[in-house]
DRENPA-3360 file (N, C-alpha, C; in nm, 2 decimals, always signed):
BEGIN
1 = XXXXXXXX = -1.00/+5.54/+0.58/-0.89/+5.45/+0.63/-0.86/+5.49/+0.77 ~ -0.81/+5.39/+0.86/-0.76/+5.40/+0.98/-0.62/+5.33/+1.00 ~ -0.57/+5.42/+1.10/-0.45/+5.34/+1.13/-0.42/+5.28/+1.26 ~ -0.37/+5.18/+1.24/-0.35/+5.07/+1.35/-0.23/+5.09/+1.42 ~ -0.19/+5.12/+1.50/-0.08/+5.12/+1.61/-0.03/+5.01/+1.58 ~ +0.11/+4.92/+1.55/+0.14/+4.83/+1.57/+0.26/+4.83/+1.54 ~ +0.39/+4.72/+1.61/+0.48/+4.69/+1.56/+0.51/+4.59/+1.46 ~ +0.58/+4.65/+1.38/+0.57/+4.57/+1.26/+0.68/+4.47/+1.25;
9 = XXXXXXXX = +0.66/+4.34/+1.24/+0.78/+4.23/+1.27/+0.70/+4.15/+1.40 ~ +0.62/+4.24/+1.49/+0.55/+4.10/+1.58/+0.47/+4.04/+1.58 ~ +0.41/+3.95/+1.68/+0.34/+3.81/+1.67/+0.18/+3.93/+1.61 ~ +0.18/+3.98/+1.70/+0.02/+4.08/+1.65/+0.03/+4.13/+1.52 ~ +0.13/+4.15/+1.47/+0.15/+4.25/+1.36/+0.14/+4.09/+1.23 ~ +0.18/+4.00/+1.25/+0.18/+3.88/+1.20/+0.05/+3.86/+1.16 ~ -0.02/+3.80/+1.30/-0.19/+3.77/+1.27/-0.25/+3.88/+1.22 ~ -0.23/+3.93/+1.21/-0.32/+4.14/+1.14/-0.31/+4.06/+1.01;
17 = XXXXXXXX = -0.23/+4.06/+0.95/-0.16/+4.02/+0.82/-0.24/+3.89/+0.74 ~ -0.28/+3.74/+0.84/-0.32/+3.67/+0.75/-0.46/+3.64/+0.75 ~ -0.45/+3.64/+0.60/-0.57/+3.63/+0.55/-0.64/+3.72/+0.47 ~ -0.55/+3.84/+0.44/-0.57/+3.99/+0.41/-0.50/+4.00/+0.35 ~ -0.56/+4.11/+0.20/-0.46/+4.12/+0.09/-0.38/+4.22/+0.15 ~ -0.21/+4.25/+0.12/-0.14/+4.36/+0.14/-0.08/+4.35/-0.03 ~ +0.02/+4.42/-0.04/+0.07/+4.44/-0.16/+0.19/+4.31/-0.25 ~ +0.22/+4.27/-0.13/+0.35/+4.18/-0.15/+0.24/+4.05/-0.19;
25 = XXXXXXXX = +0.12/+4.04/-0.10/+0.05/+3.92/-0.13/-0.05/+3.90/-0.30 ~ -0.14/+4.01/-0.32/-0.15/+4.06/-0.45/-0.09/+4.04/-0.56 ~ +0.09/+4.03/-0.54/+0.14/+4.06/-0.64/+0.21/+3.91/-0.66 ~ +0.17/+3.86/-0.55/+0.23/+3.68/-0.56/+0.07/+3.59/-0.58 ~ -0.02/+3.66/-0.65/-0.17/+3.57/-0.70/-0.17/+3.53/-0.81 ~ -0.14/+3.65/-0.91/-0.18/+3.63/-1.03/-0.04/+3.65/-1.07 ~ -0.01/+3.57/-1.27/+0.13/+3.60/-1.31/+0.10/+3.73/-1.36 ~ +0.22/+3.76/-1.42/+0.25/+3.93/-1.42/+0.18/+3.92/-1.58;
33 = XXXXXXXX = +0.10/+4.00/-1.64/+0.13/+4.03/-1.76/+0.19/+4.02/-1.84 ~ +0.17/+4.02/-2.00/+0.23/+4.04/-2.09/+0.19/+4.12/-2.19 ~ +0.09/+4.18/-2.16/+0.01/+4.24/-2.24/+0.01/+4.43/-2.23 ~ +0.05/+4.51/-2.30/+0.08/+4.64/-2.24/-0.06/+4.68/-2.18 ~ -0.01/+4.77/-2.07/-0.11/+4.84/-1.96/-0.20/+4.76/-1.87 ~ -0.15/+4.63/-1.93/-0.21/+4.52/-1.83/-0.11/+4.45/-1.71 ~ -0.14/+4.48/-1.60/-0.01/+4.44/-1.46/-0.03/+4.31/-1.47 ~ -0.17/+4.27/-1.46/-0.17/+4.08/-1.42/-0.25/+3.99/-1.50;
41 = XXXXXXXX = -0.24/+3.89/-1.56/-0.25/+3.80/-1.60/-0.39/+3.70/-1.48 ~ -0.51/+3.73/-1.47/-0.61/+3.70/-1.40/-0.66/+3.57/-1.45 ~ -0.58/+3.51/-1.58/-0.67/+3.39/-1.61/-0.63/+3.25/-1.52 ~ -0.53/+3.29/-1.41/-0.47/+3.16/-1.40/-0.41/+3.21/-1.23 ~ -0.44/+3.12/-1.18/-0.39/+3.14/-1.01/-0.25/+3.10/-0.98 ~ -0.23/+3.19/-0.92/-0.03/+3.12/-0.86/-0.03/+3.10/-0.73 ~ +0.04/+3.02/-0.66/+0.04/+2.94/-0.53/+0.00/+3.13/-0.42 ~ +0.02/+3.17/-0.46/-0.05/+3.29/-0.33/-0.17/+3.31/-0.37;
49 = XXXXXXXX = -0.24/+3.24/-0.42/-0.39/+3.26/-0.44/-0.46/+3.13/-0.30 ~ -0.33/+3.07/-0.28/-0.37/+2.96/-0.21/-0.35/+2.91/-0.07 ~ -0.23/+3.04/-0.09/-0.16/+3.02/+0.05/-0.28/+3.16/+0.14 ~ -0.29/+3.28/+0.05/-0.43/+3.33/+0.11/-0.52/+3.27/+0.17 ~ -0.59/+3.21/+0.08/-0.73/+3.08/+0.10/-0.70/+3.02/+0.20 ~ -0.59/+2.98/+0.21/-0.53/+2.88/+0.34/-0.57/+2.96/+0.46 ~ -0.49/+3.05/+0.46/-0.48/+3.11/+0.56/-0.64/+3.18/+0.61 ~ -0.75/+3.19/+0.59/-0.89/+3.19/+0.57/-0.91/+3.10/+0.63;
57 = XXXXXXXX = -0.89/+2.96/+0.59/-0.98/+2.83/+0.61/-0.92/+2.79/+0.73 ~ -0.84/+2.78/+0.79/-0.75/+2.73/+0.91/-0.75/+2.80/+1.02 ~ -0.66/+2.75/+1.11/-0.65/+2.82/+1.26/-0.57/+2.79/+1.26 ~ -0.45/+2.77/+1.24/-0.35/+2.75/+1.28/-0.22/+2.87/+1.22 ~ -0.11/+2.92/+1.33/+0.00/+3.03/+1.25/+0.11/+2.96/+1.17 ~ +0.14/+2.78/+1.17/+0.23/+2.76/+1.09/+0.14/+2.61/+0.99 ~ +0.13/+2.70/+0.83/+0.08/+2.61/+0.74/+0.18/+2.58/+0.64 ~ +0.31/+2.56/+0.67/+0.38/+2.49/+0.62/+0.40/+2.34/+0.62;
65 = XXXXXXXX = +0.51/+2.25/+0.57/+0.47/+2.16/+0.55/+0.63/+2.10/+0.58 ~ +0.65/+1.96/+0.56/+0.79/+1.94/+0.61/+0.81/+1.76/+0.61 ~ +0.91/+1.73/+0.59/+0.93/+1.55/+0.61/+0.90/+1.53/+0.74 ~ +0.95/+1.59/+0.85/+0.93/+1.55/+0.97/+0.75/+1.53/+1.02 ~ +0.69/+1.70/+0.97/+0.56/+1.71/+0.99/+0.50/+1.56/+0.93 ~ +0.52/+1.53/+0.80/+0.47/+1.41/+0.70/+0.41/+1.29/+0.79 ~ +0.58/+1.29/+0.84/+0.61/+1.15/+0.92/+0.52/+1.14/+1.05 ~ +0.49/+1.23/+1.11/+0.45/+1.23/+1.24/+0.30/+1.23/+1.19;
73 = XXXXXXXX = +0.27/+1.28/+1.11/+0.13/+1.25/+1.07/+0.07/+1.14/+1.01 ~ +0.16/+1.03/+0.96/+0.11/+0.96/+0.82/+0.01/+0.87/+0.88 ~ +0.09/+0.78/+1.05/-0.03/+0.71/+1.10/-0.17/+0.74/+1.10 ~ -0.12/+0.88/+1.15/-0.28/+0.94/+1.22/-0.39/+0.94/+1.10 ~ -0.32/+0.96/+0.95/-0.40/+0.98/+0.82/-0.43/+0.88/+0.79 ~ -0.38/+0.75/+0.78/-0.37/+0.63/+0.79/-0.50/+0.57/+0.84 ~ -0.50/+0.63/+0.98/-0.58/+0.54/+1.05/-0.74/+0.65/+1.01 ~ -0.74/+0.76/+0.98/-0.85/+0.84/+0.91/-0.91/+0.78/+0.79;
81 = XXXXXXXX = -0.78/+0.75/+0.71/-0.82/+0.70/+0.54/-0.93/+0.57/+0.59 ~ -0.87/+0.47/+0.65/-0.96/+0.37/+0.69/-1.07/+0.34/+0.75 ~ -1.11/+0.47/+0.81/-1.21/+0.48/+0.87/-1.31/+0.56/+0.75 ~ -1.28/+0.66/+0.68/-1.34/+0.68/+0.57/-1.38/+0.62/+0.44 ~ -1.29/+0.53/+0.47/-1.28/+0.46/+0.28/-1.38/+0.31/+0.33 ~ -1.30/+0.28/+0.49/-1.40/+0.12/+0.51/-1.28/+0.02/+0.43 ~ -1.15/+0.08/+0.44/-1.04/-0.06/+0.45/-0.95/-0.04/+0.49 ~ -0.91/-0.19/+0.55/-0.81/-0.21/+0.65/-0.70/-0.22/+0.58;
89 = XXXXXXXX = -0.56/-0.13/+0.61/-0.44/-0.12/+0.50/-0.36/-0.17/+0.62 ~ -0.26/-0.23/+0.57/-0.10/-0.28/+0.57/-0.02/-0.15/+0.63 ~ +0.02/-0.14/+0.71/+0.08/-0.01/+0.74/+0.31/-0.09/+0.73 ~ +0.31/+0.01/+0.66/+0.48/+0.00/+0.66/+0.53/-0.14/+0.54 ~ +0.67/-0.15/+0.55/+0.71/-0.28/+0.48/+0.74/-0.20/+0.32 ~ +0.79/-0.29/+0.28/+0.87/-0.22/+0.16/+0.80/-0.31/+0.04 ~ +0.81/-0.26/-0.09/+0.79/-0.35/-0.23/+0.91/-0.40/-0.29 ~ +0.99/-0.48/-0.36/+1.10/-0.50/-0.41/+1.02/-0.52/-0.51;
97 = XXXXXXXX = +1.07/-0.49/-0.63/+1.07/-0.55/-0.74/+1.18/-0.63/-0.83 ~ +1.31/-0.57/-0.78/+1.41/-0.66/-0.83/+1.57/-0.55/-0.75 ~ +1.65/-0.63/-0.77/+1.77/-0.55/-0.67/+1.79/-0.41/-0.70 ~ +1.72/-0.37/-0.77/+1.75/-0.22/-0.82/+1.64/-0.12/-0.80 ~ +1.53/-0.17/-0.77/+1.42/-0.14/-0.76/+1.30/-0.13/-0.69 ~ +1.25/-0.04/-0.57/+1.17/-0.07/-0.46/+1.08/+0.04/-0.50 ~ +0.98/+0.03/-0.41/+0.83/+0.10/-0.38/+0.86/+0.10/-0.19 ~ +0.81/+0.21/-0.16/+0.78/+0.20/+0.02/+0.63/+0.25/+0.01;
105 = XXXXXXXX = +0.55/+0.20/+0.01/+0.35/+0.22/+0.01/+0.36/+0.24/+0.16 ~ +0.28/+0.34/+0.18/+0.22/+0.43/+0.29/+0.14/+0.31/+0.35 ~ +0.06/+0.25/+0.29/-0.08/+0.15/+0.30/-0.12/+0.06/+0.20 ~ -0.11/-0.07/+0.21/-0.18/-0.16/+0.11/-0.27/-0.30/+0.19 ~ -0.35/-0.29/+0.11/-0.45/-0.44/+0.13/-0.37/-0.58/+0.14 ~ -0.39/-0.67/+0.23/-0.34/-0.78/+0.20/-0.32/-0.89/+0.08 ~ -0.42/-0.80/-0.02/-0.40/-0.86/-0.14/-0.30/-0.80/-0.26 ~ -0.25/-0.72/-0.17/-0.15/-0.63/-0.29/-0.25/-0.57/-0.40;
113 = XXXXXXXX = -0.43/-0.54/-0.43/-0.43/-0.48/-0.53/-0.54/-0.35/-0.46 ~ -0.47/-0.30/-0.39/-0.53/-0.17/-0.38/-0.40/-0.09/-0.29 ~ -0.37/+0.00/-0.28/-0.24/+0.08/-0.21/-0.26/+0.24/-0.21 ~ -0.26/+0.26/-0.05/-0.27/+0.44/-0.06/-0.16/+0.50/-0.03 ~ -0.17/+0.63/-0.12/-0.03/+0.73/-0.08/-0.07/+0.85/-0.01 ~ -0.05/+0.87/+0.13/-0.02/+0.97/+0.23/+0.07/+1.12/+0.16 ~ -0.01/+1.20/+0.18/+0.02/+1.35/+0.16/-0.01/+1.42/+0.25 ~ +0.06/+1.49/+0.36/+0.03/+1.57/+0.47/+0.14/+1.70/+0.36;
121 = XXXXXXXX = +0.05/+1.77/+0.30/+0.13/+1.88/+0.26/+0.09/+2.05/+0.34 ~ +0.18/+2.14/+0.32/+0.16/+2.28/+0.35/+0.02/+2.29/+0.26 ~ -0.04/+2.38/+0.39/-0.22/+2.37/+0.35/-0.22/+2.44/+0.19 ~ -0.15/+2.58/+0.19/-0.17/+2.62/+0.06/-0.17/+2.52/-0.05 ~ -0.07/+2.39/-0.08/-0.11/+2.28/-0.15/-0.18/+2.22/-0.16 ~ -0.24/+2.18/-0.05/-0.33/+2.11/+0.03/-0.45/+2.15/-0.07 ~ -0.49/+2.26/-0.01/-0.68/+2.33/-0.02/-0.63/+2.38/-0.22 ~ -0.51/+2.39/-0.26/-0.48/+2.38/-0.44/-0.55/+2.28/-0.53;
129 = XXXXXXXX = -0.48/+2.16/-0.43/-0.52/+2.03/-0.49/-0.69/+1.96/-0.50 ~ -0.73/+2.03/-0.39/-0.87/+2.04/-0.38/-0.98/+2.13/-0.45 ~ -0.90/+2.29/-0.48/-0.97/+2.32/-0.57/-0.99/+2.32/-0.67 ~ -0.83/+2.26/-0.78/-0.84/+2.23/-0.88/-0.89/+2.08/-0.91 ~ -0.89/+2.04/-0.82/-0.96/+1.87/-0.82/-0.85/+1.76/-0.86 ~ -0.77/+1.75/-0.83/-0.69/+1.66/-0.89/-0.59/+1.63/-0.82 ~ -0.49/+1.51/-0.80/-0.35/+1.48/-0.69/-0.28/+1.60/-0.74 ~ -0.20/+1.63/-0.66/-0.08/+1.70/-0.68/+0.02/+1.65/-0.78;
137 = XXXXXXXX = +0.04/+1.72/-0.95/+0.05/+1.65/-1.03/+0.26/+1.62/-1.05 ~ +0.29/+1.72/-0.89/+0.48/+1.69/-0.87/+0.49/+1.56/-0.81 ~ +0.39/+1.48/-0.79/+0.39/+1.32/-0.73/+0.39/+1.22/-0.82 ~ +0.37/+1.26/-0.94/+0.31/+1.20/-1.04/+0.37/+1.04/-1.04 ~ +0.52/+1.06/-1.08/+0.60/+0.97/-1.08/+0.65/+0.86/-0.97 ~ +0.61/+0.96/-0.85/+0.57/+0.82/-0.71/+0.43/+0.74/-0.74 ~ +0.34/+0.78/-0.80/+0.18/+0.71/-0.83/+0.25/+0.62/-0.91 ~ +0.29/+0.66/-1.03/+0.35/+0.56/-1.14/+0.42/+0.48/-1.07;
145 = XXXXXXXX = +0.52/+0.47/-0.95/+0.60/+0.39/-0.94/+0.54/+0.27/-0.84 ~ +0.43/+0.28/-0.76/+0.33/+0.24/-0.74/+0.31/+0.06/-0.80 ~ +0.27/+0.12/-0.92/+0.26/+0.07/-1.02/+0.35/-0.05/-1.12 ~ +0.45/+0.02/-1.15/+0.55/-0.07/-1.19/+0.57/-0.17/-1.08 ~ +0.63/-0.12/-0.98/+0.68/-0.24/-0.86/+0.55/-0.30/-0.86 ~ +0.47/-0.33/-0.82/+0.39/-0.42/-0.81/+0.27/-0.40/-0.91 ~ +0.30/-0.56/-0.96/+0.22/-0.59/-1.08/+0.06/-0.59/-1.07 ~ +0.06/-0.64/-0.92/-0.08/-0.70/-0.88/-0.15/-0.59/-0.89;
153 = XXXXXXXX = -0.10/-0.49/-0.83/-0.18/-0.33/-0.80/-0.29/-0.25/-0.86 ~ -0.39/-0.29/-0.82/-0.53/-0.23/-0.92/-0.58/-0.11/-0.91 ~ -0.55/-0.05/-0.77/-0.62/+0.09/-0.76/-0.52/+0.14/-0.69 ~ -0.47/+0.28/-0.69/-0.38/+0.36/-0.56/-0.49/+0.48/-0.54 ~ -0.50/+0.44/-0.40/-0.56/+0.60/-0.38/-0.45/+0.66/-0.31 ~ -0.51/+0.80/-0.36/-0.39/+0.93/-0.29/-0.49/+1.03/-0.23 ~ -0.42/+1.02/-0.10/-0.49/+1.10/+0.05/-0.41/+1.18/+0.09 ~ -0.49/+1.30/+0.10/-0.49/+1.41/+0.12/-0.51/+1.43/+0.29;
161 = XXXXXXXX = -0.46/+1.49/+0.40/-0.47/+1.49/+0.54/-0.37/+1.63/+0.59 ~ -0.48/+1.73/+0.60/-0.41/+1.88/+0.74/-0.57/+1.87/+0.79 ~ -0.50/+1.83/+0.91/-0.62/+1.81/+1.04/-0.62/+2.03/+1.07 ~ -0.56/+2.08/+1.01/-0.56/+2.25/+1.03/-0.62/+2.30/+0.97 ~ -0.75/+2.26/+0.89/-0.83/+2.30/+0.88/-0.96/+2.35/+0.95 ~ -1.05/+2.44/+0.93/-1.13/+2.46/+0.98/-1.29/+2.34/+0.99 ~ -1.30/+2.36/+0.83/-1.43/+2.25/+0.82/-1.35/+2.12/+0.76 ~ -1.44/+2.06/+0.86/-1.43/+1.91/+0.90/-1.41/+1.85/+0.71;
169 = XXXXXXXX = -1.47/+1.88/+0.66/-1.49/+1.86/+0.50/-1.34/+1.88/+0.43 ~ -1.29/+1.95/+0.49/-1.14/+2.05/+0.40/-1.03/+1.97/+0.45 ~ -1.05/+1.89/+0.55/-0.94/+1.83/+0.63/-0.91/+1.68/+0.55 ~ -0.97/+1.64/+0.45/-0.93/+1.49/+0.40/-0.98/+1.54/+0.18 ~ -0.90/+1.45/+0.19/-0.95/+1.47/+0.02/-0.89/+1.34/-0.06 ~ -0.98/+1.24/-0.13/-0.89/+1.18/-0.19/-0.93/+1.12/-0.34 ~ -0.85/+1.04/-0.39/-0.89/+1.03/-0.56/-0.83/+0.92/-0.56 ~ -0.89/+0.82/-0.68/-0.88/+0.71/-0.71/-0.85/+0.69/-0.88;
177 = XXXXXXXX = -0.70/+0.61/-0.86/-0.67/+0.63/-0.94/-0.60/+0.44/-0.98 ~ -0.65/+0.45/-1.12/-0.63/+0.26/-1.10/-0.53/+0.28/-1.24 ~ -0.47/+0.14/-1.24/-0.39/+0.12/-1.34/-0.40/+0.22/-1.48 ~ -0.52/+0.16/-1.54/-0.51/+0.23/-1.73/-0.51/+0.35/-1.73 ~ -0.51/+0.41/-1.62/-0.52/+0.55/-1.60/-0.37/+0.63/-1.60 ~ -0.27/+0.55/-1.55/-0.15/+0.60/-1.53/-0.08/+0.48/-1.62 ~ -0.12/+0.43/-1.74/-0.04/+0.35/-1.80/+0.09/+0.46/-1.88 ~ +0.00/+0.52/-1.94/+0.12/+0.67/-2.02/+0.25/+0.65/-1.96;
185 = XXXXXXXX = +0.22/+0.68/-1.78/+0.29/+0.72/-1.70/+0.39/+0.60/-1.66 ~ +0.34/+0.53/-1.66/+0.43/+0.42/-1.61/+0.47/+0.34/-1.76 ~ +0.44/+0.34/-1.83/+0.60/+0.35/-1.97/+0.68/+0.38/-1.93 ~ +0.65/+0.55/-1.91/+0.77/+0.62/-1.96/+0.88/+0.60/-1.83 ~ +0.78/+0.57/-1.71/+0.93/+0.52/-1.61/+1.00/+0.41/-1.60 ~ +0.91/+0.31/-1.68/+0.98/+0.23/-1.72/+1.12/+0.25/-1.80 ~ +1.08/+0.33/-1.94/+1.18/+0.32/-2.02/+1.31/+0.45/-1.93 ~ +1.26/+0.53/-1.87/+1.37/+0.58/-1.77/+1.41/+0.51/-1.68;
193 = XXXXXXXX = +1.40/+0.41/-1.62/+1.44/+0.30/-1.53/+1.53/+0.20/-1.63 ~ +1.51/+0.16/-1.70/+1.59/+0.11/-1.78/+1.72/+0.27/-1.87 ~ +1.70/+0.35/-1.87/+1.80/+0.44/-1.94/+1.89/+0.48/-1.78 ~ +1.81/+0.48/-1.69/+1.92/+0.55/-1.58/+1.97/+0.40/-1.56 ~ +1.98/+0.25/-1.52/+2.04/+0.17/-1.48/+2.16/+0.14/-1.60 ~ +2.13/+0.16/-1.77/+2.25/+0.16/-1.85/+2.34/+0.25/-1.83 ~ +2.29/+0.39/-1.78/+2.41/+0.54/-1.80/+2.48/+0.48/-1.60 ~ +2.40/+0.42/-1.53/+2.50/+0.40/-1.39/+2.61/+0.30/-1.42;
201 = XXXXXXXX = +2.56/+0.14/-1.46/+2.63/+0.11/-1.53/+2.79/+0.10/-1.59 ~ +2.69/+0.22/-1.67/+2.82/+0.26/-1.81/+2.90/+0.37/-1.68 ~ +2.89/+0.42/-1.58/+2.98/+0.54/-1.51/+3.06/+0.47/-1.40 ~ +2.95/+0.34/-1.34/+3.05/+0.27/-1.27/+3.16/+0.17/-1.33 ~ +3.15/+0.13/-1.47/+3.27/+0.12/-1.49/+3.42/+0.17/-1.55 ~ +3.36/+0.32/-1.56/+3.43/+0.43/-1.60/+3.53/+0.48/-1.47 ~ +3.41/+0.42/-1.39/+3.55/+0.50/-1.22/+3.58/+0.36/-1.19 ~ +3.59/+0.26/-1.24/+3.62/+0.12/-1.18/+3.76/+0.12/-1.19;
% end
């Protein structure tokens, strides 16, 4: 072992740090045990298994993630998705489905049956959703909603975009996901679309 001169709290003492197990990072990978004499639970990864990885694959000191960041990126994803996928999307404009009910689509075809959803997330999500292969499953109910609002809608892809990656490969990811696939899903928001508009309803005429 050797020891490193450094102040602990600065910008050098920061970069030392990522990408490298210390103890606090270790013990945010795996869940804790349940099993006596056993500390961790190795069958199953927790978000510092990823925010590690991240910090590996990137160059950049801030892989966090943010509405503002989203926003300032969506075009630039936008204009990548379409250069990769080979279609020209709809940028902006809203869905109505009825006065109660809207979609805002990141990107859709002039024919209304294809529509992509923009994700510029914190890379640790990011390089998660890539290695477990699949959307980020806390979106779920924006894909579904996709869906409901517009009838026509045959496929949504969901794109994936941190230009803070290292390989060119890590920086886009996306999946295709068409109606029968998310039918389950879009019931059940149905029938919660219809249960939350009776309980508003029933409350606004309780304070009327």
């Amino acid at each position: 072992m050797k020891v490193i001169e450094i102040e602990q709290g600065s910008a050098d003492w920061k970069q030392l740090r990522e990408g490298r197990l210390t103890g606090t990072k270790i013990g945010s990978i795996y869940a804790k045990s349940r099993k006596d004499g056993e500390m961790f639970d190795t069958s199953k990864h927790l978000l510092g298994f990823y925010e590690l990885l991240a910090e590996r694959l990137t160059d950049s000191d801030d892989l966090s993630s943010s509405v503002e960041r989203g926003k300032a990126l969506e075009s630039e994803a936008l204009e990548v998705a379409s250069d990769e996928l080979g279609i020209e999307f709809v940028h902006g404009n809203v869905w109505e489905l009825d006065k109660n009910h809207i979609e805002s689509p990141d990107g859709y075809t002039e024919d209304l049956k294809i529509a992509i959803e923009i994700k510029c997330l914190a890379s640790s999500r990011h390089i998660q959703a890539i290695y477990d292969d699949r959307p980020p499953i806390e979106y779920s109910t924006e894909y579904a909603n996709y869906f409901l609002v517009n009838q026509d809608l045959e496929m949504l892809i969901v794109f994936l975009y941190d230009p803070r990656f290292i390989n060119d490969k890590l920086r886009t990811h996306y999946w295709f996901l068409n109606r029968v696939d998310l039918m389950p899903q879009i019931r059940a928001l149905k029938m919660v679309k219809k249960q939350v508009l009776k309980e508003l309803k029933e409350a606004e005429g309780k304070l009327a």
